[in-house]
Structure formats: C-alpha cells, structure tokens
C-alpha angles and dihedrals in degrees: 000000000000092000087062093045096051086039080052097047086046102053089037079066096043092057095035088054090050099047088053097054097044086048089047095053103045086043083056088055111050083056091076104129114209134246128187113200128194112211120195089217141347101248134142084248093092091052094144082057109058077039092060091052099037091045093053086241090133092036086053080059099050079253116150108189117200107183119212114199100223117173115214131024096247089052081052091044088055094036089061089050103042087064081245089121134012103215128036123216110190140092120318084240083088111064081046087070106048086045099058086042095066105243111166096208092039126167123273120199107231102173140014123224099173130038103186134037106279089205119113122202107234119198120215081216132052103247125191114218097009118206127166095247080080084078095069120113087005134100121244117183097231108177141245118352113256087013126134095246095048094039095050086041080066107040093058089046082058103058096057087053091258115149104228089195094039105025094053162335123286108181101208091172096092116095111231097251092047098047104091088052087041094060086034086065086054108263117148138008088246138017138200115229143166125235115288095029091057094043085047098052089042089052100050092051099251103112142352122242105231108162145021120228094202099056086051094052109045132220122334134149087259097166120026143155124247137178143191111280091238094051099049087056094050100049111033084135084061094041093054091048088054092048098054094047084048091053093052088051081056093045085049097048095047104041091042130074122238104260090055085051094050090047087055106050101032099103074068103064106034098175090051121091121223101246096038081050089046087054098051090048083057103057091057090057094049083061098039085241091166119058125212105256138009099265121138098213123206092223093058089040095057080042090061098046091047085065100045084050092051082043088051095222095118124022092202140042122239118236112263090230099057103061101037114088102203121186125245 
C-alpha cells in the first residue's frame, strides 16, 4: 500500500514537472514580440544576421523576425516611416536624408552588421593584374545615385585620381535587384554586385570577379539598422534584446570557418549551393566585411559623410549624437 502511494506522489511530480515545463515554455513563447524588419536586399552580405534567425539567437530573446525584402535604401527608409516596418536594414545614407529633410520623427541608426561595401567589381573579360585605372575609357553598371554602392565606387576612383564624370561611364539607371541580369544581357564592360550575385555570374561564365569595393574604400558603418525616433524610445527593452541576438550573429561569423557558416545559413539561400555559399563567406572575411560588435562609431560614421560630401550629395556633417540611438 505504501509502495502505490509513494509510486502515485512520484509520478504526481513527474507530471507536474513536465507540465511546467511544457506550459512554461509555450507561455515563453507567446511572448515572441514581433519585429518587422525591412532588408535592402537579401545577400550573403548580412550573414550574422540570418545567423542570428536560423541559430534561435532573436527567438532566445522573445524576438520574432519577419523579414521584408525591400530594394533600395530609400524604399527601406519609407518603408520605416510609413509604419510599414519597424526596423530598416540598409546603408546610413539613409537617416542622413530624412534629417536634412526635416522630418520631425526622423530615423535614428542603433547598430551596425557590416563594416565595409559588400559589393564586388566583375569584369565581362579575365584580366590579369587588375587596377582601377582598367576602367578608363569602359562602362560599369554602378548602382542608384546617392546610394552607398555607387558613392563608395567613387570615392575609391577617386582615390586613384580616376574621374569618375570624364574617365569613364558609371550607368546609374539599373535598379539594384536588376543589376546582375542587366550586365547578363550585355550592358556594360564591368558590374557591382553583392555575394552571391558576383560568385553566380563567375561561375556561369559571364563575367570574372577582379576587385573588391570595400577593401578600396576603408571602414565605414555600411549596413546598419534604424529605426523611427519614437520607437526607439518606446521599446529600448526590445532594442537591447536585437542588439544582443545580432551580436551573437557577429561572435558566430567570426569565430567560425566558412563551411560551418554556410551550413548554417543555407536554408537561406535555397538556389545556392554549400560550397558556392562557403566561397562567398570567404571573400568577406578576407575583407574583414563584418566588425566585432554592434557599435555605431563616430569615426566610421565621419567616414561615411566624407564620402557623401566628395560624392556632393550633402555640404555639411550631421552630428554624430543626433542619429545614434544608444541605449541607457
């Protein structure tokens, strides 16, 4: 008789231990809050990222990530203020824009995922000792006007003493997602694509990937996430809690190799094979594309606006302070 009572208490516990733990659980979870995020473009680029949502890192965090494919910063950028999207992923170009254009509620960067332009200049033709000055007298299809990929492009022209107006042509006309079939059709002598656009046309035989943009042009906070002023404000709880399963996307891709990153991230990138995903990794460490932490810096961010000012684009720098949200 005592024997079936203790068998009874114990398994009373058992299933009261398993049905806290279930209930916890589920309750966790509905917890998720959701985020809807606005990216620029779907690249391999933003690999501590996808990280971030394959590795469980934002749903740790009671994070729900809905991401929103969103060509163009400044379609990111409206997006963002429409309401549309909470968070923006794009170039910091972009909260420059709406601050100089008065906008009371404007956008405000909080954390930084890349630290270099991911693009990568493809030649229609193999060329042996590649230097910018091959550019001269050719076409290469560069991007939007005022946008990060065509600003750093001249920038870096520039500081070979190559004339980006007179040297040669830059076609600005191709919208970002349309670039890579653009310069398939035959447009253009060179591109600037992002991995794993420039591995794909290299691999398909229509063109050769000869230099990359972002090891010409130096550190600067190229991708970043913004926000609306208000909402920062409202949910700094939240924001912590991004930035921390962000950071954990940056501690995996740098204290990981580029096969483990690939395996991670595949699901992804469907069309992409592992290895052809594992090569393109590796080309943005070779460049250092991802930083070590989140932080904004003020020094990246001047950087930045040196360039928009040699571009032409802005007369005056921003103040640091007022378009870094940091948390408190």
């Amino acid at each position: 008789m005592k024997k079936n009572i203790l068998f009874l208490l114990l398994l009373i516990i058992i299933l009261s231990l398993i049905f806290s733990f279930v209930f916890g659980k589920a309750q966790k979870n509905s917890k998720l809050e959701h985020i809807k995020l606005a990216e620029v473009a779907h690249t391999v680029f933003y690999a501590p990222q996808y990280v971030a949502i394959e590795k469980g890192y934002f749903k740790n965090n009671n994070i729900d990530i809905e991401l929103l494919l969103t060509p163009g910063a400044d379609k990111v950028s409206a997006a963002v203020l429409s309401g549309d999207a909470n968070v923006g992923l794009c170039g910091s170009e972009a909260t420059i824009y709406i601050y100089n254009a008065g906008e009371r509620n404007y956008l405000k960067t909080f954390s930084q995922l890349t630290q270099k332009d991911g693009s990568f200049i493809v030649s229609r033709k193999k060329i042996k000792n590649f230097s910018l000055k091959k550019l001269k007298g050719k076409k290469i299809i560069g991007g939007r006007s005022g946008g990060m990929p065509e600003m750093t492009l001249e920038y870096a022209l520039k500081s070979k003493k190559i004339n980006p107006k007179n040297d040669l042509t830059i076609d600005t006309s191709i919208e970002f997602s349309s670039m890579s079939s653009s310069f398939i059709g035959g447009n253009g002598d060179f591109v600037s694509l992002f991995e794993p656009n420039a591995s794909e046309i290299e691999k398909n035989g229509y063109g050769y990937v000869v230099e990359s943009i972002g090891k010409l042009a130096g550190n600067v906070p190229y991708t970043s996430y913004s926000a609306k002023s208000n909402y920062l404000d409202k949910h700094k709880d939240l924001i912590r809690r991004f930035n921390e399963s962000i950071q954990m996307g940056l501690d995996y891709v740098n204290n990981h190799t580029e096969k483990e990153i690939a395996s991670t991230i595949l699901k992804q990138f469907p069309n992409t094979s592992l290895n052809d995903l594992a090569n393109s990794i590796k080309r943005y460490k070779k460049i250092d594309a991802w930083p070590k932490n989140t932080n904004f810096s003020k020094n990246s961010f001047d950087h930045l606006q040196d360039i928009m000012i040699d571009y032409g684009i802005i007369k005056d720098k921003v103040s640091y302070n007022k378009l870094f949200f940091k948390e408190k």
